[in-house]
C-alpha positions as CSV (number, residue, x, y, z in Angstrom):
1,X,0.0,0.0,0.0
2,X,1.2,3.2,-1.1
3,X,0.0,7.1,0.8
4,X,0.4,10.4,1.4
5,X,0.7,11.9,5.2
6,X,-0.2,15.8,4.8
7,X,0.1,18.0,8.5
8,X,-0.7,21.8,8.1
9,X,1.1,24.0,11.0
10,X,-0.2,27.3,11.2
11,X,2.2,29.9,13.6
12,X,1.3,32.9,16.0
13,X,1.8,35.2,13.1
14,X,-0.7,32.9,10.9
15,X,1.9,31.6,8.9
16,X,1.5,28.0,7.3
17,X,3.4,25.8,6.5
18,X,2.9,22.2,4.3
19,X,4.4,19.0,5.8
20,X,3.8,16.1,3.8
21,X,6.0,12.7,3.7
22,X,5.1,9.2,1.4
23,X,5.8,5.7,1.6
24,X,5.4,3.4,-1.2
25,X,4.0,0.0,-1.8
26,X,7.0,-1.6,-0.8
27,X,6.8,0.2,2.7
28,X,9.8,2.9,2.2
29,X,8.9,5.9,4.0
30,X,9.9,9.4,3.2
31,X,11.2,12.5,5.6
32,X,8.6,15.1,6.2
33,X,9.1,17.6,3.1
34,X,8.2,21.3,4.0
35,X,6.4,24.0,2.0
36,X,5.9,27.4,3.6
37,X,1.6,27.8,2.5
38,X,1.8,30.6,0.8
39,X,-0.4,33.4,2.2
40,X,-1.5,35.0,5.4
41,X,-3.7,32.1,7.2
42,X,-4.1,35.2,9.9
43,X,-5.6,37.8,7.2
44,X,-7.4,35.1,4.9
45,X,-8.3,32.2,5.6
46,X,-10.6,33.4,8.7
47,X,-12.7,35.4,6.3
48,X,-13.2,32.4,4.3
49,X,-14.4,29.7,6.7
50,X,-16.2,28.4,4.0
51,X,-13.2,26.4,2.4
52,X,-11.8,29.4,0.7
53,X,-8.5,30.3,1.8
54,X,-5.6,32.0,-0.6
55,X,-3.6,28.8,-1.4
56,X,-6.2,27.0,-2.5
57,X,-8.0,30.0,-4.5
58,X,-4.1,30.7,-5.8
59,X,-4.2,26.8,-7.3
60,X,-7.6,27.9,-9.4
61,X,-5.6,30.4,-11.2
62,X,-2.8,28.2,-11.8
63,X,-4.9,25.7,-13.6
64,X,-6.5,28.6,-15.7
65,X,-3.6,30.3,-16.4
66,X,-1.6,26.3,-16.2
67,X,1.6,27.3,-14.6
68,X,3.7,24.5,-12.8
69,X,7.1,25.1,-14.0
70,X,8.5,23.3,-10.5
71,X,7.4,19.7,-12.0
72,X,9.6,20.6,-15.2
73,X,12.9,20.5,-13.5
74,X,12.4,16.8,-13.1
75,X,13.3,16.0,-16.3
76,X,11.2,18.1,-18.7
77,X,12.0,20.9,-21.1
78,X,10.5,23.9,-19.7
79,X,9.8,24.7,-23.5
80,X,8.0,22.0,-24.3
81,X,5.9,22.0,-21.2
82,X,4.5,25.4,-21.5
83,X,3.1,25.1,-25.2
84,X,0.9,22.3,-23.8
85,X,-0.1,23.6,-20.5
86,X,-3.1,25.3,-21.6
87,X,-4.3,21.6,-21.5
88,X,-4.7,22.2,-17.4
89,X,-6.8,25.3,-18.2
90,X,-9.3,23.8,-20.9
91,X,-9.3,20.5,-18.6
92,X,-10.1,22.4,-15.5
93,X,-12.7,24.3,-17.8
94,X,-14.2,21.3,-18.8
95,X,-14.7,19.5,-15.3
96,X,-17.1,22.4,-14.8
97,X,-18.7,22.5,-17.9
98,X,-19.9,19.0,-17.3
99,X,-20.5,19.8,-13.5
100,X,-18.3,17.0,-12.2
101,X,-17.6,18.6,-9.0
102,X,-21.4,18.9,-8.2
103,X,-21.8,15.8,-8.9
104,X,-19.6,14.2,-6.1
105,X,-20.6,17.0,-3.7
106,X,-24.8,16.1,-4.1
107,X,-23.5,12.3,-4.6
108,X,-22.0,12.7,-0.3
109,X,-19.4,10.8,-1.2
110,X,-16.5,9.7,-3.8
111,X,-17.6,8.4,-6.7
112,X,-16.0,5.5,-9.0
113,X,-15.8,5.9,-12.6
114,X,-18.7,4.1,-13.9
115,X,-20.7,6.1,-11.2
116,X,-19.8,9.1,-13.1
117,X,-20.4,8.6,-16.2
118,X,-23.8,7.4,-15.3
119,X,-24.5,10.6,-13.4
120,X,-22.8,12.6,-16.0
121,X,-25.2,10.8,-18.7
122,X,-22.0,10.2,-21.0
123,X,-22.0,7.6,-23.6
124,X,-20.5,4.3,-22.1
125,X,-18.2,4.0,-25.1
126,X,-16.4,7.4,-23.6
127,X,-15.9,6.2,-20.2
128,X,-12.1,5.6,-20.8
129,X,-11.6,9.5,-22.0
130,X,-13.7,10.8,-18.8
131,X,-10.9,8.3,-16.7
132,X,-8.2,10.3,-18.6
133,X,-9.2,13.5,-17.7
134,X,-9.5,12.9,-14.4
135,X,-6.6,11.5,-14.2
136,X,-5.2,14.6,-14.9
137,X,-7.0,16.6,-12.9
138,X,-6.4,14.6,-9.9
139,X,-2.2,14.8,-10.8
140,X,-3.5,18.8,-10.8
141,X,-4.7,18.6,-7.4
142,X,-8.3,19.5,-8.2
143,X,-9.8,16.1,-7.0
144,X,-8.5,13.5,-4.9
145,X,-8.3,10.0,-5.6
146,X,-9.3,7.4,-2.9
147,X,-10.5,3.2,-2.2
148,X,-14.3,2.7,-1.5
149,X,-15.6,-0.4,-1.3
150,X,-17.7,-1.9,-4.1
151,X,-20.7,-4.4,-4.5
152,X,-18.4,-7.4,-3.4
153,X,-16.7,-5.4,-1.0
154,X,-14.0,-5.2,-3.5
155,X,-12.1,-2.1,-3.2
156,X,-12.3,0.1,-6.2
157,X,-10.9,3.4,-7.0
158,X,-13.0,6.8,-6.7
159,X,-12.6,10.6,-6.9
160,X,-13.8,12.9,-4.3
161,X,-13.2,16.9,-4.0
162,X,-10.4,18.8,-2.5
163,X,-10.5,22.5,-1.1
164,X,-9.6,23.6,-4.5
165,X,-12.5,21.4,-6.4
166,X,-14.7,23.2,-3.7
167,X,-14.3,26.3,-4.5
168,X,-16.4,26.0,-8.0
169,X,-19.3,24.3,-6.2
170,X,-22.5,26.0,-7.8
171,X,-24.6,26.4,-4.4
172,X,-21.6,28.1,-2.3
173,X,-21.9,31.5,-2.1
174,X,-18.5,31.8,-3.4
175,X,-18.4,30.1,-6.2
176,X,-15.6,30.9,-8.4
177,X,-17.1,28.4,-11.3
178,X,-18.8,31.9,-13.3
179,X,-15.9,33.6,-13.2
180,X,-13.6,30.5,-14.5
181,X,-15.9,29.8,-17.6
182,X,-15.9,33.6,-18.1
183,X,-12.0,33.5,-18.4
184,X,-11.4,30.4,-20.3
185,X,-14.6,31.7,-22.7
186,X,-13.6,31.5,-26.5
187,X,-14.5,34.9,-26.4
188,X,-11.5,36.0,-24.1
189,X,-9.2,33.1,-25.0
190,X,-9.4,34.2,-29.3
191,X,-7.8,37.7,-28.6
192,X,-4.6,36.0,-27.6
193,X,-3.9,34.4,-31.1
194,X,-3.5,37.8,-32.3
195,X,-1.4,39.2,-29.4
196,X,2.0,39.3,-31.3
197,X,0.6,40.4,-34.3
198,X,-1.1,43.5,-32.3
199,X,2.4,44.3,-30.2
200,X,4.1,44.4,-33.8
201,X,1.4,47.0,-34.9
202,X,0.5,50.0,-34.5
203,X,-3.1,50.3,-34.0
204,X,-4.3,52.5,-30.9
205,X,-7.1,49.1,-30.6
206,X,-7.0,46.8,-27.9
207,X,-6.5,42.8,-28.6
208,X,-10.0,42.4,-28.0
209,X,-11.5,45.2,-30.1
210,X,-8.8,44.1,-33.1
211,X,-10.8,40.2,-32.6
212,X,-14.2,41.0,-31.9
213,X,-14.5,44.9,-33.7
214,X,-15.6,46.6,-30.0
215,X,-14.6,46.6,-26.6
216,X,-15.3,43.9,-24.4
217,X,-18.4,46.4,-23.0
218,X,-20.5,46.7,-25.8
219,X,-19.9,43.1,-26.7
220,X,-21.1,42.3,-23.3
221,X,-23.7,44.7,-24.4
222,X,-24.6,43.5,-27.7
223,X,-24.3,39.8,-27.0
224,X,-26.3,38.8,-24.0
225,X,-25.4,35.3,-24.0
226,X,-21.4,35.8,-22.8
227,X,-22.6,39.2,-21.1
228,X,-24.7,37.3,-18.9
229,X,-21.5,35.0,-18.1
230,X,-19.6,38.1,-17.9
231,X,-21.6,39.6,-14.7
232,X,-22.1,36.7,-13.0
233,X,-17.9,36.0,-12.9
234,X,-17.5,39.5,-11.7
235,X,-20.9,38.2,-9.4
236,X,-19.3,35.7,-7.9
237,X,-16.1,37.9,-7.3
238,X,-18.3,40.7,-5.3
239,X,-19.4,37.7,-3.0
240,X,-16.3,38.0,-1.9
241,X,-17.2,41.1,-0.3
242,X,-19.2,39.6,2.6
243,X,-15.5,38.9,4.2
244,X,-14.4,42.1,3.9
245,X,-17.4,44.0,5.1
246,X,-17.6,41.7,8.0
247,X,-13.7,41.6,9.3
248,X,-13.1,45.5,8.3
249,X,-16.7,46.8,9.7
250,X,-14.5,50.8,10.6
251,X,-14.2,50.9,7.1
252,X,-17.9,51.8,6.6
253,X,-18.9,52.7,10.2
254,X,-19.9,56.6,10.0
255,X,-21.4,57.0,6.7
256,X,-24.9,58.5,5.7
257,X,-24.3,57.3,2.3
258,X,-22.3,55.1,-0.4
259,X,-22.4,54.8,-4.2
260,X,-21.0,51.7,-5.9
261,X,-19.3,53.1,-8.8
262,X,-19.5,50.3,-11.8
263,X,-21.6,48.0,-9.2
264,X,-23.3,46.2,-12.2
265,X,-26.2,44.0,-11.0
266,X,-25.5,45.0,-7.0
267,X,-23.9,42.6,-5.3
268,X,-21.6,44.6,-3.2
269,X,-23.9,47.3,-2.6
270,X,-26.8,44.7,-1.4
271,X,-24.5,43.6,0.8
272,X,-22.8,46.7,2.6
273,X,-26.7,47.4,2.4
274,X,-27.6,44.7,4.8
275,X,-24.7,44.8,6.9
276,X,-25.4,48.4,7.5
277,X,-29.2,49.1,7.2
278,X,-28.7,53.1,7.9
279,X,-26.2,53.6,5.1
280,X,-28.5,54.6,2.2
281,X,-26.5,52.6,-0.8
282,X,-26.5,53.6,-4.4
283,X,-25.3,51.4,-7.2
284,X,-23.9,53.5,-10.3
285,X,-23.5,51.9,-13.2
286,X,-24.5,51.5,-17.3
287,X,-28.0,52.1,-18.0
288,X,-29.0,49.2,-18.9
289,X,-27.1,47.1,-16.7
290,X,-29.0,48.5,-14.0
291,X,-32.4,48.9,-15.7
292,X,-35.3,46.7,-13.6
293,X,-32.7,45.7,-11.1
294,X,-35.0,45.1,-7.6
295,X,-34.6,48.3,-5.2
296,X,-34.8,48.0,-1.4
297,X,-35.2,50.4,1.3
298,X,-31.9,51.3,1.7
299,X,-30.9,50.0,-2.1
300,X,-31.4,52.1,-5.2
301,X,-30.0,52.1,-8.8
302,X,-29.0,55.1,-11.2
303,X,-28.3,54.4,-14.8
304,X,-25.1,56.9,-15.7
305,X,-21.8,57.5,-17.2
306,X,-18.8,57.7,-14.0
307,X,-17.2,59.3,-16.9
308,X,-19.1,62.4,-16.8
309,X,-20.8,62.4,-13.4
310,X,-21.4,60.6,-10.4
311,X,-24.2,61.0,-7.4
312,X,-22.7,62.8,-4.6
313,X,-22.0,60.6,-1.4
314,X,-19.9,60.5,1.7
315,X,-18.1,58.1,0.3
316,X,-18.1,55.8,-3.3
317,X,-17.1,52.4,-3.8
318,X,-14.8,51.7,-6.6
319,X,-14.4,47.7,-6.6
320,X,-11.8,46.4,-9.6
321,X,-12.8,49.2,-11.8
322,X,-10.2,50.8,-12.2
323,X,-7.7,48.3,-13.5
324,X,-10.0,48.2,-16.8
325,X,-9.0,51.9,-17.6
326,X,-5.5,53.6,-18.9
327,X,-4.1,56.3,-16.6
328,X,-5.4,59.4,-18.0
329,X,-9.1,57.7,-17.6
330,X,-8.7,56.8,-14.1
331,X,-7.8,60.4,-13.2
332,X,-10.8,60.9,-15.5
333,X,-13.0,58.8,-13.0
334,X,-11.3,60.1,-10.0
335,X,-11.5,63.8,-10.1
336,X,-15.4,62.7,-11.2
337,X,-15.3,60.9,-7.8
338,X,-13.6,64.0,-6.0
339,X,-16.5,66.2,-7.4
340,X,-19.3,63.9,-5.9
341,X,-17.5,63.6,-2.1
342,X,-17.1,67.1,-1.7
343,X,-20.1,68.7,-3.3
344,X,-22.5,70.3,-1.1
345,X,-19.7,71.0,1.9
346,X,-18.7,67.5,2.4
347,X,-15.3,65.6,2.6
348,X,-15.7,62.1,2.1
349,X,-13.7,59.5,1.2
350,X,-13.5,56.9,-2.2
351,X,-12.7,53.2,-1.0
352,X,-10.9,51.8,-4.1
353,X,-10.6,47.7,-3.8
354,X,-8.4,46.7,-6.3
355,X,-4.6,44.9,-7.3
356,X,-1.3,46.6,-6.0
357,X,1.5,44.7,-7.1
358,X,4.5,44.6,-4.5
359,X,6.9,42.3,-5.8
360,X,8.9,43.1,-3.1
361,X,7.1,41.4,-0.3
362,X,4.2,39.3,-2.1
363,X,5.0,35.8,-2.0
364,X,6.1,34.9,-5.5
365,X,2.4,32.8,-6.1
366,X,0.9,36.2,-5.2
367,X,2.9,38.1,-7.6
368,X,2.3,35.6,-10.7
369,X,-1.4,35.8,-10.2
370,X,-1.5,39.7,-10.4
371,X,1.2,39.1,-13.2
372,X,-1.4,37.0,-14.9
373,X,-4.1,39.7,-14.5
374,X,-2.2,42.6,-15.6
375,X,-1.7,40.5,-18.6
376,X,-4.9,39.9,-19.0
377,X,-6.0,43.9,-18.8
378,X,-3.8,44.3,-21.5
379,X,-5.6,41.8,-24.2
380,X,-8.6,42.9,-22.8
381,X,-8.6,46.8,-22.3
382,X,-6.4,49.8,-21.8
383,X,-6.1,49.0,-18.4
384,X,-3.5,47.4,-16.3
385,X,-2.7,46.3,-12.5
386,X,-0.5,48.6,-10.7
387,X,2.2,49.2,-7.5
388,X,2.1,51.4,-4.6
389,X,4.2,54.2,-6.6
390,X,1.8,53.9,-10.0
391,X,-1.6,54.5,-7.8
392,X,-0.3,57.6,-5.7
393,X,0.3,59.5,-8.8
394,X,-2.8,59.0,-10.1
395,X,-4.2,60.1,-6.2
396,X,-2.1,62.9,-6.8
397,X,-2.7,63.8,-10.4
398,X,-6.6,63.9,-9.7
399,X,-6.5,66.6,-7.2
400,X,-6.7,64.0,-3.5
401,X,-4.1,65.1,-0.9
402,X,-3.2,61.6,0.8
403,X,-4.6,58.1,1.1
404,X,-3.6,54.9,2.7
405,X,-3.6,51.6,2.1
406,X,-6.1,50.1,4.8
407,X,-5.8,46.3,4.4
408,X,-4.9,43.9,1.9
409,X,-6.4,40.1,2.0
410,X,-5.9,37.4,-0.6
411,X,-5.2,39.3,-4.0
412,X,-6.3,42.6,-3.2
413,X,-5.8,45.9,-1.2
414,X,-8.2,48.1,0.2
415,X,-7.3,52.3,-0.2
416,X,-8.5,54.8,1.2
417,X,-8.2,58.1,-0.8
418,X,-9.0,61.6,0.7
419,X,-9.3,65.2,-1.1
């Protein structure tokens, strides 16, 4: 018999770190190998008691953006293993196309192969290909292989979910399964084929616009299908948000009032709505993204342009907004935000949730995955992630006097800017 031993020790500081060991079938036992965790168990994982915590998210984005260079060394040409490694990404894609995680998860328990690929409703004569994909998936670390006994009390092999499978489980409230298929959408995956060709050019059009002939907003707009995938990724982002709003409560203590600037269907606002029931919360965003959206006491939408105007407020809400936008149109945004906290005597505040790459002191996982995004902003839009240095001049450049970086948790910061 041949296993795995895995010990998690977390510190004082709420540092972790991996101990695992393995013996094989002949009995030979390994040393404990460890892996510092990487991530703050003390400033994430509380928040997600769920079964979200940063290491496990940080797998996710490895097998979209299929980066595991380590394994290479052992023999591989680092060459030849990154022009097949997308094969993680559409693999992972897959598993929750077909809803394989759900299955196991309603099923209560691992499930052998045939018991798949009845529940799945796939053709018998493709049973061996579903086997090959999760075979791959389980080397990925996305489901777990295990022994179950069978009808004869014969024991058989079956695949049950790890914290990483978890986290794209439809009915948890942080699902990241929307925003996965969103990414790995032909739509955002065909701009790529002509990234080369559009650094080599000259055009002032994105990678998007030079695939697709508009920006990724009006082809949200003008193709409901992948629009409606499109909001419920950044959806299931927002959810996100209960965390913060619980652990960081001084944050939104004190105010009368709070626009969500870009909120699209109103996630975030509903629930800083909830959590505070006196703060009268407005969610900004597109006309008609916010057209018939249901209003509550306390919740109300306007239908607007943040590039022209915004509803004054003690203080507006700008959640991964501005990464979409160049420089010169965040100032845009931000002396429009400036305008709306200080009209009518006032001196609020904007709370900006977004990237800010320090590749200084982010664990190097950390810093790939922003890496990864900033890439991404750039097929997408004009926009791009940015470092401590890059966001104070823009503060400074739109007319704010000082700000401060309140928190950061998991891939994000949380600044507060002040005119």
């Amino acid at each position: 018999m041949h296993g795995v031993q895995v010990v998690i020790v977390v510190d004082k500081r709420g540092q972790g770190t991996y101990l695992h060991r393995h013996w094989s079938e002949a009995g030979e036992q390994s040393d404990f190998a460890a892996v510092p965790i990487r991530g703050d168990f003390a400033a994430f994982s509380p928040r997600f008691a769920h079964g979200v915590n940063l290491s496990d998210f940080l797998r996710i984005m490895q097998l979209m953006h299929a980066t595991y260079p380590p394994r290479v060394a052992h023999g591989g040409n680092l060459l030849d293993f990154v022009e097949i490694s997308y094969i993680d990404s559409m693999s992972l894609n897959t598993a929750i196309q077909l809803g394989i995680p759900d299955v196991i998860h309603n099923h209560g328990q691992p499930l052998t192969l045939p018991q798949l690929v009845s529940e799945l409703h796939i053709h018998p004569n493709k049973t061996s290909c579903v086997h090959r994909l999760m075979r791959l998936l389980v080397q990925s670390g996305f489901f777990a292989k295990t022994k179950v006994h069978g009808n004869e009390n014969e024991e058989e092999e079956a695949y049950g979910l790890t914290p990483s499978s978890r986290l794209v489980l439809k009915d948890n409230v942080t699902s990241l399964s929307p925003f996965v298929v969103a990414m790995l959408d032909p739509v955002l995956v065909s701009p790529w084929h002509v990234f080369g060709d559009w650094l080599r050019g000259s055009t002032e059009l994105t990678t998007f616009e030079k695939t697709h002939g508009m920006d990724i907003w009006n082809y949200c707009k003008q193709n409901p299908g992948y629009g409606g995938i499109f909001n419920e990724a950044m959806a299931s982002d927002s959810q996100l948000m209960r965390f913060t709003v619980e652990d960081y409560k001084p944050i939104f203590e004190g105010l009368g009032s709070l626009v969500d600037v870009g909120g699209g269907t109103g996630t975030v606002a509903r629930i800083i709505s909830e959590a505070f029931p006196h703060i009268e919360c407005t969610v900004f965003d597109l006309p008609h993204v916010v057209a018939n959206q249901p209003e509550s006491t306390n919740l109300k939408y306007v239908g607007g342009d943040m590039f022209h105007s915004l509803p004054s407020a003690d203080a507006l809400l700008i959640k991964w907004i501005l990464h979409d936008w160049s420089d010169e149109e965040c100032v845009n945004i931000l002396k429009r935000c400036k305008e709306a906290i200080t009209s009518e005597g006032k001196e609020g505040k904007v709370i900006i949730i977004d990237m800010v790459i320090n590749e200084e002191k982010d664990e190097d996982d950390v810093t790939k995955t922003k890496l990864f995004f900033d890439m991404l902003m750039m097929v997408m839009t004009n926009g791009k992630e940015r470092n401590k240095k890059e966001w104070e001049k823009l503060f400074l450049e739109a007319g704010f006097s000082h700000y401060k970086i309140v928190v950061s948790y998991g891939m994000k910061s949380v600044i507060e800017v002040y005119p």
